[in-house]
Structures are given as structure tokens and as C-alpha cells.
C-alpha positions, -999 to +999 in steps of 0.1 A: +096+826-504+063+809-492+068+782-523+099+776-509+095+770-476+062+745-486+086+728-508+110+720-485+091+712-458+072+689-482+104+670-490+118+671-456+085+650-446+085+627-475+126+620-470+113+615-427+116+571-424+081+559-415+085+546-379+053+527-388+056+495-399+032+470-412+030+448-379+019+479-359-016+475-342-031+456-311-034+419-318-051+392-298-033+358-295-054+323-304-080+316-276-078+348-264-054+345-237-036+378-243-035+411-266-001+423-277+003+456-289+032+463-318+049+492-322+083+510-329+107+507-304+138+518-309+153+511-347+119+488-354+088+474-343+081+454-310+054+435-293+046+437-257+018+423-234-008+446-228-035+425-213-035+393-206-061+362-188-055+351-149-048+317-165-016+334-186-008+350-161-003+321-137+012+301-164+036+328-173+041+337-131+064+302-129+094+324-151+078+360-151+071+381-123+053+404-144+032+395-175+016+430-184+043+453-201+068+419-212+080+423-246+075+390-267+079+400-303+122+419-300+149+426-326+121+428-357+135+428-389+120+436-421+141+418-451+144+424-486+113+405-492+088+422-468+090+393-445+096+395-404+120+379-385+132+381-346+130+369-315+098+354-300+097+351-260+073+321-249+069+337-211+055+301-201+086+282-209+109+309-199+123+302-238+133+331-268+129+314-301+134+324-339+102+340-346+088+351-387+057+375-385+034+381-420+008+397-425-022+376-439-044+409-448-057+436-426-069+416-397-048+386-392-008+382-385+007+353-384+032+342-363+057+311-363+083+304-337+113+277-341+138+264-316+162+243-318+172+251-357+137+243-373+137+208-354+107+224-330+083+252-350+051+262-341+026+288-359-003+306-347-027+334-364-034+364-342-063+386-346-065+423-352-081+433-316-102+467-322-121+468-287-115+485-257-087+464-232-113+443-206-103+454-171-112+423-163-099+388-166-128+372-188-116+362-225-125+395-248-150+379-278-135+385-311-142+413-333 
């Protein structure tokens, strides 16, 4: 009866969907200006601001009242060939473009954003952040 129960609470974990995904993890943007954390939300992964530099912040403060806690990575998508796609918020232009995320290896992510069809694309590699979040506003050193 023990064997059983094992069993089945074996296969009931292994047949569980992995609300992981490979994006998942606290990234910092080029120059340092903000960390993002991704992580499941809802049916997939998101990224949200989770610190960010008084210079994004005023930047971002002309279209968003609130740069801490603003989703910019929504709607996630893994397709059939492991790659990302969704929507990419640019808090600074008040803009949601087509974003594609991949992974480069176990530290770096990289992220690519197109408006207007692919007439306007931009790419930019973010950093696995592994440090504590500064309380303050200086730019965290990479690790």
C-alpha cells in the first residue's frame, strides 16, 4: 500500500507543469539602470521592475507614475523552438513593442524589441543580477 501511494505521488509530481521557465531569475539591464525580476505569472513568465536608478526613474516619471513593480516583459511565449516572444513595455516612451528573449547561457539573456513591423529593432544583453537589491540609487557593479 506504501509502494503505492510513493508511486503515485511520484507520477502525480512528474505529470505537475513546471511553472519555471528558463527566463526566470533577477536580471540587470545594460548600464545598470534597473533589475527586472522574471517569473511566472499567470499561464507564463513575466518581468517586472524591481529596482531601478533616480535617472530611470525620472525618465520613466514623464509616462509612469510608478517605476518599481511595472511589468515590462508580458504575454511570454515559449514556441516550438525554445524561443521567447511577447510584449516589451519601454516605460520611457510610454511604447509596448514585439519583444524575443534567449537565453545566451547561464548569466546573460538577451533581449530584442521591434516596433513598427521590424522597420525599428533594438537588442540589448541583460545580466544575471545575484546581489542583494541596493536601497539606494547608486548603479549596483556587476557580478
Amino acid at each position: 500500500m506504501t509502494a503505492l501511494v510513493l508511486i503515485a505521488a511520484l507520477a502525480a509530481q512528474a505529470a505537475a507543469p513546471s511553472s519555471q521557465s528558463p527566463l526566470d531569475g533577477i536580471w540587470r539591464s545594460p548600464g545598470g539602470n534597473s533589475i527586472i525580476k522574471i517569473a511566472s505569472c499567470g499561464d507564463g513568465p513575466c518581468g517586472t521592475v524591481v529596482w531601478a536608478s533616480d535617472r530611470a526613474k525620472k525618465d520613466a516619471s514623464k509616462t509612469t507614475a510608478q517605476l518599481i513593480g511595472t511589468p515590462l516583459l508580458t504575454g511570454l511565449e515559449e514556441d516550438k523552438n525554445g524561443r521567447w516572444h511577447g510584449k516589451l513595455f519601454i516605460p520611457d516612451r510610454n511604447m509596448r513593442v514585439t519583444a524575443k528573449l534567449q537565453r545566451l547561457g547561464p548569466s546573460q539573456l538577451k533581449v530584442s524589441g521591434c516596433a513598427a513591423g521590424k522597420a525599428l529593432c533594438k537588442a540589448a544583453v541583460w545580466t544575471a543580477f545575484t546581489a542583494d537589491l541596493p536601497s539606494d540609487t547608486s548603479v549596483p557593479a556587476p557580478k
